[in-house]
N, C-alpha and C positions, 0 to 999 in steps of 0.2 A: 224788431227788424222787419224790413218792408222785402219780401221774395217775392220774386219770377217764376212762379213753379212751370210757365206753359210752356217753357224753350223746351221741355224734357218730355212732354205729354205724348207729342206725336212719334217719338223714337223708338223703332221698335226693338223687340229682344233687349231690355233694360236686364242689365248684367253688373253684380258689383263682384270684383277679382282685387286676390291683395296676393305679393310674393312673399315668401319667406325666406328669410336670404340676413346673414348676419351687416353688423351695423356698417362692418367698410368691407367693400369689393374692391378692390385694388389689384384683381388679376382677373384674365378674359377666361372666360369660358363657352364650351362646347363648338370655338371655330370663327374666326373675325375674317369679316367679308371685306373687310375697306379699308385701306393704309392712306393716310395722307402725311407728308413733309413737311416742314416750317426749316426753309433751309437758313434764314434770319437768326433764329433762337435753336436751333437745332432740334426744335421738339417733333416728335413722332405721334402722330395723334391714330390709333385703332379704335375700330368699332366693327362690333358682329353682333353672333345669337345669341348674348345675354342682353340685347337692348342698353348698354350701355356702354360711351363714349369714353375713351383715356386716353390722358394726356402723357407723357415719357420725356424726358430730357437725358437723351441717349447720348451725351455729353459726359451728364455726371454718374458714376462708376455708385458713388453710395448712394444717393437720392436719387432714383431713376424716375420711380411714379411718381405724378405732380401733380395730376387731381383728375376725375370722371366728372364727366357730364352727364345728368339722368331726365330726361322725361317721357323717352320712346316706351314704347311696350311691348315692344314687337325686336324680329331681328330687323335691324341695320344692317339696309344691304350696298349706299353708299357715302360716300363725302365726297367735298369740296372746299378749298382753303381759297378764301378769296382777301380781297382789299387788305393784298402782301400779310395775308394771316392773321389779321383783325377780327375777321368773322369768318365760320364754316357753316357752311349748311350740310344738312342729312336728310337721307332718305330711307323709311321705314315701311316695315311689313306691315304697321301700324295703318295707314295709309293716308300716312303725315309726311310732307316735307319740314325740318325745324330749322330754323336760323337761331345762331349762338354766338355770344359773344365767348371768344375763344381766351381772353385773359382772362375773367372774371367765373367764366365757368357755368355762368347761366341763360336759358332760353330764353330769345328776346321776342320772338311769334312761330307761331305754330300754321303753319299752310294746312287747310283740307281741301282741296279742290278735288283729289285725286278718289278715287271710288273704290280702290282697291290696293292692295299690292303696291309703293315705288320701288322697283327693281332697280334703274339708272341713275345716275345726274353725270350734263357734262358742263365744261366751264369755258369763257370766251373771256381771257384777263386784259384782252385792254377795251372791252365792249362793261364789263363788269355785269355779265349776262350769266344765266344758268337756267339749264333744261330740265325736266324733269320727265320721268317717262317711266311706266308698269302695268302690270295686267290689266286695267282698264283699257289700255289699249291709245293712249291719251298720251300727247307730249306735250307739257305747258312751259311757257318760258317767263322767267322772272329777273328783273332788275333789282340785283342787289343793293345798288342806293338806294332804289324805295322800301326795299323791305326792312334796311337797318335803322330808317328813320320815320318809325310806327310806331306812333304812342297808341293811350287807351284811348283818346279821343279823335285821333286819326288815324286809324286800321284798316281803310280802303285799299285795298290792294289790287293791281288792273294786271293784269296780264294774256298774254299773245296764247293761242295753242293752234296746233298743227294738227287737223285732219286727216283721214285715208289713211291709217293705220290701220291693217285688217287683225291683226295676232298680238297676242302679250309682250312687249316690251322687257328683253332683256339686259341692252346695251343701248350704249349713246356715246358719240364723240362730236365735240366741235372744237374749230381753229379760236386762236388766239383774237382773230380779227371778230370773229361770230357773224362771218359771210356765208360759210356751210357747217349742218350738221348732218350726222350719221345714226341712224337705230337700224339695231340688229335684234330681231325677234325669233318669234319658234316661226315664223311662214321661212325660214332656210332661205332670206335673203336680207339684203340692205339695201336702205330706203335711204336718196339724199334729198335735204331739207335749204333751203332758203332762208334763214330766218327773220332776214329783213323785210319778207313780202310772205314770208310762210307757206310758201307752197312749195311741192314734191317736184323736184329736179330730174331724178333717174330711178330706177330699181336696179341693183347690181344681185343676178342671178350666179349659181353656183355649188353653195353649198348643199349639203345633203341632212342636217338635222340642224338643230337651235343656233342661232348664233349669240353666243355668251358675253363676247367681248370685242369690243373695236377700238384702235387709236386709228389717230389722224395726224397725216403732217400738218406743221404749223402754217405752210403756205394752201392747203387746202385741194395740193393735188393729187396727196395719195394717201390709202390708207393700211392698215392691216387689220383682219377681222380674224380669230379665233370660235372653233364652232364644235360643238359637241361630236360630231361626226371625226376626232382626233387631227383636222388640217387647220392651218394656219394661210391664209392667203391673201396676196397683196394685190392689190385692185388700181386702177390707175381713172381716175376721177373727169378727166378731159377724157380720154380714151373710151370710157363707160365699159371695160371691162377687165377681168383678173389676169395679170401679167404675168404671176410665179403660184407656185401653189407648194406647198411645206409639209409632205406627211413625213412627220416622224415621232409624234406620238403615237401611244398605244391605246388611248383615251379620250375623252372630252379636253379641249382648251378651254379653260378658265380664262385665265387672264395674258395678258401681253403687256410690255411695260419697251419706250424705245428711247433714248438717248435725243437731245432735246432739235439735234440736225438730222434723226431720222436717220440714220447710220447703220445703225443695229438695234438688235431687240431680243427679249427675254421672252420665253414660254413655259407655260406649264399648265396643271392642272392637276386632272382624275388619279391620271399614271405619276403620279406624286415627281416626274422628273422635269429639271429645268433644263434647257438649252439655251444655246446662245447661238444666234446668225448673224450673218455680217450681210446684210442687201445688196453691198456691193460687190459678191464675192457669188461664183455658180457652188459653190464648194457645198457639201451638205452640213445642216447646223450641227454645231459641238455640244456633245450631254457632260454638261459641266457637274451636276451631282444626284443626285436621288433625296429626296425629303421621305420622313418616316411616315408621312401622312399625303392626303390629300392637297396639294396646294390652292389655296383660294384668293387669295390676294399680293401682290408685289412691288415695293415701292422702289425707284430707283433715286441714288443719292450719290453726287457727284463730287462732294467733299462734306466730312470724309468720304471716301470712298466706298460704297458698299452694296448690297444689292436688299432690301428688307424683304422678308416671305413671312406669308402667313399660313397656316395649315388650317386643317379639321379640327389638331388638337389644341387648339388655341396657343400654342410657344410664338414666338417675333422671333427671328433668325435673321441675321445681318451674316449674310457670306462676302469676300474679300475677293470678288471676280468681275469690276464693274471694270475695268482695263486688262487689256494683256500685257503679261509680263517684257514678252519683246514678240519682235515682228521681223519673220524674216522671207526675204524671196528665194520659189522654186527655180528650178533651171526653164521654165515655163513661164518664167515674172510674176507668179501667182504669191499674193503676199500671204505668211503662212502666221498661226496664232499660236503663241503660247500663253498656256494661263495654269496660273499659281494652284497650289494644290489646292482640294475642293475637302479635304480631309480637317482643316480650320473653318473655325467659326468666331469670325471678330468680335461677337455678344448675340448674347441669348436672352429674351423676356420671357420667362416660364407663365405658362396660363395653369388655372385650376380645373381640378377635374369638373366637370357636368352630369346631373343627373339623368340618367337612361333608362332604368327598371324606374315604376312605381307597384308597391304592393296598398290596398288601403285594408285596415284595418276593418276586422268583423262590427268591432264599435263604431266604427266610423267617423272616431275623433282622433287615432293616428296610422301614422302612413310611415311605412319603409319604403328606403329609395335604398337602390347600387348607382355607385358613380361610373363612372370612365374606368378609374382605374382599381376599380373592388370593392371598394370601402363600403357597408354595406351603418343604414343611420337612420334610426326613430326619431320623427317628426310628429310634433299633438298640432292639428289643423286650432281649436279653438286660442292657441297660446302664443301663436303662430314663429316656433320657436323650432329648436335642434331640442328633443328630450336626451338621447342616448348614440352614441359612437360604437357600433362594435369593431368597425376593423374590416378587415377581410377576411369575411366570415361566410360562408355557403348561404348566398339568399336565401334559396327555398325553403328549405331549413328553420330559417329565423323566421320567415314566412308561418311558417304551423306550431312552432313556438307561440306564436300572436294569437293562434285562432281561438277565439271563445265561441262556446253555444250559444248566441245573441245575434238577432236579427235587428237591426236598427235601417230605417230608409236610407238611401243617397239622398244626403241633404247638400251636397257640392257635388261639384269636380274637380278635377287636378291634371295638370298637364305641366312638362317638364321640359317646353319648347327650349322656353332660357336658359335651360343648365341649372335654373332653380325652379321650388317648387311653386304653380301660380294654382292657387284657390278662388275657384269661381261660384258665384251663388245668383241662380236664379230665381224667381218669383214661384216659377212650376213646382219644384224642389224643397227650398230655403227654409220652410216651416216645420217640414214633414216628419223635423229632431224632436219631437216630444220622449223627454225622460223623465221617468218616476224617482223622487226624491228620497231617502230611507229613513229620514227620520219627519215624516208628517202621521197627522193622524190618520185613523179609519174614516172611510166617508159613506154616505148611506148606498143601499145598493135597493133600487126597486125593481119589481117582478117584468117590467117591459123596456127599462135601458140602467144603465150601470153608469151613475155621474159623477164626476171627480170634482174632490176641492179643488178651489183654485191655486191655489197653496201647496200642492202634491207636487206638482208638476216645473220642470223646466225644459224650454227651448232652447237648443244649440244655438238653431239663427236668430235667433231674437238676440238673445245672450252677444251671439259673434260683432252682429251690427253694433248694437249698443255701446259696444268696444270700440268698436274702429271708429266710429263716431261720436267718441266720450269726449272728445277737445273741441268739437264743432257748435259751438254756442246755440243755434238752433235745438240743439239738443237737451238742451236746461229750457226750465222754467224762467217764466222772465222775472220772478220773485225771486230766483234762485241766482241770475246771472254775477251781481255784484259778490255774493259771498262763495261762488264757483272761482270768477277770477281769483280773490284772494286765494282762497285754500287752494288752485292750480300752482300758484307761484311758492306756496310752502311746501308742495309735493314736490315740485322741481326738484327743490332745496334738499329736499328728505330721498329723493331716490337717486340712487346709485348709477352716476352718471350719466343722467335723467333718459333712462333707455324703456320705463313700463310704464303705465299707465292702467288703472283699475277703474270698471263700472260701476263707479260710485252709485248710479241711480238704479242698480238692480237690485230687487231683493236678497240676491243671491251674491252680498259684495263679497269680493275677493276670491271670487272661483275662478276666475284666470285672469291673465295679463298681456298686453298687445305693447309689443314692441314700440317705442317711436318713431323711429327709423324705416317700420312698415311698408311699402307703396301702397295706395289707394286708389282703386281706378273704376270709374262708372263709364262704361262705355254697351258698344252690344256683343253679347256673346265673352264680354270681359275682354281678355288680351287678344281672341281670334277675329274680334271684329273691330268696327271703327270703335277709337276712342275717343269719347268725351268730355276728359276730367281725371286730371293725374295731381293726388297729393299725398305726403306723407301724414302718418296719423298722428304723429306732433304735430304739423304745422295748419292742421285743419280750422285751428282756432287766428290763424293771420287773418287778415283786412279782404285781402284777394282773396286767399282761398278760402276764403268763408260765404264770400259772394257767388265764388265758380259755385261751391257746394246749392248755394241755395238756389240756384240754377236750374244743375245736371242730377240732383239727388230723387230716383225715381216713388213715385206715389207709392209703392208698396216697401219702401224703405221708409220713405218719411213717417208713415202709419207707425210705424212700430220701436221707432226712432226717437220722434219727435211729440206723437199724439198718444203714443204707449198705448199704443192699441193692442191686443193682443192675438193673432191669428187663430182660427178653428185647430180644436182639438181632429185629429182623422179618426175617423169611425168604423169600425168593423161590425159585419150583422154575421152572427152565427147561431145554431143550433145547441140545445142544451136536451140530452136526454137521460136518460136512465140506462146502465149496460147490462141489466139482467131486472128482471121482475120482481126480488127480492120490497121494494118500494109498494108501496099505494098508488102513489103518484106517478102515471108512466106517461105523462102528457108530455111533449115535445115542444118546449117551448122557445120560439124564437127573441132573440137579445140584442141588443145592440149598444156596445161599448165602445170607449178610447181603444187604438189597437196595441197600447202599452200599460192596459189593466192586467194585471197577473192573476194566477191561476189561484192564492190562495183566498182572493176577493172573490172569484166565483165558486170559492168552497163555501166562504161564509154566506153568498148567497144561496147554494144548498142546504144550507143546517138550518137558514131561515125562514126560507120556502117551502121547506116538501118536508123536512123534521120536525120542527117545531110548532107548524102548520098543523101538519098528523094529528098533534098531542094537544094543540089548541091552547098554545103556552103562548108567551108573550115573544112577542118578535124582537131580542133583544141578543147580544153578544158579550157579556161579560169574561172573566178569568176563568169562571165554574165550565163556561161551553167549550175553552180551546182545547180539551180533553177531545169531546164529540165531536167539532172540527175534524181534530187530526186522524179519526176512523174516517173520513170522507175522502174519496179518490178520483182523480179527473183523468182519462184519459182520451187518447186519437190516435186514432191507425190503431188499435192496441199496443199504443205507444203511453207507457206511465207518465207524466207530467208532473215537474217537479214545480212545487208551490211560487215560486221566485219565478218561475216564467211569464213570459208577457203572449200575448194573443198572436203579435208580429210574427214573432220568433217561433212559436206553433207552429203557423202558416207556413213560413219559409222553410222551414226545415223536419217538418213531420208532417206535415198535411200535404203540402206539395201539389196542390190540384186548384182548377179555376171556378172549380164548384163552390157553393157556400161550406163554411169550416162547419164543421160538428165534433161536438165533445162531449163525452160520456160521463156519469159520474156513477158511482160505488160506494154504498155506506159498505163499511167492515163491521162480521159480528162477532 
């Protein structure tokens, strides 16, 4: 196979992250930023901070979930349903905009233009236009006919962007027509846009902190904008300034949502409460109910009738308050609202809890999480699975249950952005797993460094990679390729609902198993920075994603992946002396070992050093010497040292200083 290895050379912070996360996700987690409608098909499409996209047919009472969309990596912080629901695009933390074909359920291109953060998208439905705008500070604008009609041979994509943006971008709105747009950032103002010539029309001054959220009437002459500072205020667009001003939360606005003639409108946010206003009315807004949670997103639906909320806790709540019940006039002709109780809920989409605590393990190969709501679950990083369920059980607790006397390096990270758990391995780190095997032989030990077979030893990240990269034909020999694919397709066959997969080419076959269903992502920093390459660890072995792979797979992975190279052993130098004069020998010799050689290999190297030496006997360790061995004693700090300890592990937890280690030894008489 002929590879590109240079697209990937120059990128820096080359970072490979996989989630762990069971085979089907079918409920949101940890808070969905973005509601969109399909009022055609009735489907309800959410998306938030699990990075991925679901689809709902809030129609049907049994079958409600209808399928997810996956290739962000990040939270999703918007949508849009364009070409009457054909295609939506999304905007991610990732710092991707994605176009998807909404029947079929799969990404049809991926935009990076953006350099950071997309916080916004707005939409202009009879232009078939969309904006884009996030903490880069950048608002670009794109033609959804051209993006939906982008093959691999025509992937040119041209688009408009809007200058003088001084602050992060946290909102956008444009008219139907896409003659104006609106962004509202942390500079505590809103900036109106031109799209057709692209240039900055007015600054609309006022607010006092971020502005979170904006709509726009449809004719383009007035808006509302929602701002962290708890006011909601209507601004008047020919006039170039704010006309009414709304305090009646006790918090940040989030969102705003207004009926399609601009009439009235919906609020909420931080203070978890919604209201409802009438603009045409001086009267003060109605708090229609309180949510258990923060509110973050809210979709409005005009048949059926319903108001959809999304929270922190990730539940979909369809409240029955999108009309009043009746309407009646004061003795002052002021038309008064009543509305149905706020104590029904017309349907509920329950979200899964998210993970909040991480504990990692003294080994280093599993990890306790607490969820949202207690449940407290052993995770093995190398298996990349659920080991064990306790319940709701006192973390801390299970936390020191876990701990072993064992020093092992950080050979990952782990971060629980998405509500599941994301393992990252860097180049600096990734190696640094050297573990001692228990059933290999002794290996020689000389007077100035201490060298291990090759055979002794296993890497976590070597091991990891090899895994996640067992389907990716680069990964085989090319003598090997032809009789891999067979014996792939009789594994299929042979496993259990084809969900594992094993490192056939390790020495060490069948010391763990990597999911299918896995996510795979090379990107920088893994899921906190840009991403360059999302696949699952089934499907590594397709046509495409075999070519992305050969791509974006960085030089220090392909090494050890593909060329089975084997990374440096890490080295420790320490001190070896005598703890009393009892000896002949009281030279102070310096060593240099693996820092996962244990303590009874530098006993054998005392009985053959400085005892055996003594007596001028042959330098040999048979059955007859493990008698005389076991009078030999290593200690530090006058701390005794148990034979099965590693050098690491010393360091970290009895020696505790940035000096060189030093260890004593003690023959017993």
């Amino acid at each position: 196979m002929t590879t590109n290895r240079g697209s990937f050379q120059n990128k820096k912070k080359a970072a490979v992250s996989f989630s762990i996360r069971e085979k089907f996700e079918n409920k949101n987690r940890l808070g969905v930023n973005a509601l969109q409608y399909d009022p055609e098909k009735s489907y309800l499409f959410s998306a938030g901070r699990d990075s991925i996209i679901r689809c709902w047919n809030v129609e049907n009472e049994e079958s409600i979930y209808i399928q997810s969309y996956e290739h962000h990596t990040d939270w999703i912080n918007s949508m849009v349903l364009c070409q009457n629901g054909k295609t939506f695009l999304s905007a991610s933390s990732d710092t991707t905009v994605k176009v998807w074909d909404s029947a079929h359920g799969y990404c049809k291109s991926t935009l990076r233009t953006h350099k950071d953060y997309v916080k916004a998208l707005a939409y202009a439905k009879d232009k078939e236009l969309v904006a884009s705008g996030g903490y880069d500070k950048q608002i670009f604008l794109w033609d959804v006919n051209v993006l939906t009609s982008l093959t691999s041979t025509n992937n040119t994509v041209i688009t408009s962007s809007l200058g003088g943006q001084k602050e992060s971008i946290y909102s956008l709105a444009m008219n139907n027509s896409g003659t104006i747009l609106i962004s509202g950032s942390t500079e505590k103002a809103l900036r109106v846009w031109d799209p057709r010539t692209c240039t900055k029309l007015m600054k609309l001054k006022g607010h006092l902190d971020n502005v979170k959220t904006v709509v726009l009437k449809g004719d383009g002459t007035e808006c509302l904008s929602g701002s962290s500072d708890g006011t909601v205020r209507l601004w008047s667009i020919g006039q170039q300034r704010c006309i009414a001003i709304y305090k009646v939360h006790d918090a940040g606005v989030w969102t705003l949502v207004t009926d399609d003639n601009f009439n009235y409108f919906y609020s909420s946010g931080k203070d978890k409460k919604v209201f409802f206003t009438d603009l045409k009315l001086d009267e003060n807004p109605v708090l229609l109910f309180e949510e258990k949670a923060p509110v973050l997103s809210m979709q409005l639906v005009e048949y059926p009738p319903g108001l959809w909320v999304a929270t922190t806790n990730s539940d979909l709540t369809c409240w029955p308050i999108i009309y009043p019940d009746s309407v009646s006039v004061s003795e002052t002709g002021v038309e008064l609202y009543s509305f149905p109780s706020a104590d029904k809920k017309c349907k509920t989409i329950s979200g899964a809890p998210g993970i909040k605590d991480i504990h990692v393990c003294n080994n280093k190969r599993h990890i306790l999480t607490k969820d949202t709501i207690g449940n407290v679950t052993l995770w093995d990083v190398l298996q990349a699975r659920k080991v064990n369920h306790y319940g709701k059980v006192n973390f801390e607790e299970e936390c020191i249950k876990h701990r072993e006397m064992v020093f092992v390096p950080n050979w990952f990270t782990v971060d629980a952005k998405t509500g599941m758990l994301t393992v990252t391995l860097d180049e600096s780190d990734c190696f640094s797993s050297w573990m001692v095997t228990e059933d290999v032989p002794s290996f020689c030990v000389e007077a100035t460094s201490l060298i291990q077979s090759e055979n002794k030893f296993i890497n976590y990240g070597v091991l990891l990679l090899q895994a996640l990269l067992e389907k990716w034909p680069e990964s085989h020999s090319a003598a090997d390729t032809e009789s891999e694919v067979e014996k792939e397709i009789e594994d299929e066959a042979n496993t259990s609902e084809g969900t594992v997969t094993t490192n056939e080419k390790s020495p060490f076959k069948g010391f763990f198993t990597i999911p299918l269903h896995t996510p795979l992502v090379f990107g920088e920093g893994g899921g906190c920075g840009r991403t360059y390459c999302r696949v699952l660890v089934g499907e590594a072995s397709g046509e495409n994603e075999s070519a992305l792979l050969s791509e974006t797979v960085p030089t220090w992975v392909y090494d050890v992946v593909v060329k089975k190279i084997q990374p440096k052993f890490n080295k420790i130098t320490f001190m070896l002396a005598p703890l009393n004069n009892g000896s002949k020998n009281n030279k102070r010799d310096r060593l240099t070992a693996s820092d996962m050689l244990q303590v009874k290999k530098i006993m054998e190297h005392v009985y053959e050093k400085y005892i055996l030496s003594e007596n001028d006997k042959p330098i040999t360790i048979g059955a007859d010497e493990l008698a005389a061995i076991a009078k030999i004693e290593l200690h530090c700090n006058d701390v005794f040292l148990n034979p099965k300890m590693d050098l690491r592990t010393i360091r970290h937890f009895i020696w505790k200083s940035s000096s060189e280690l030093t260890l004593n030894y003690r023959v017993l008489k």
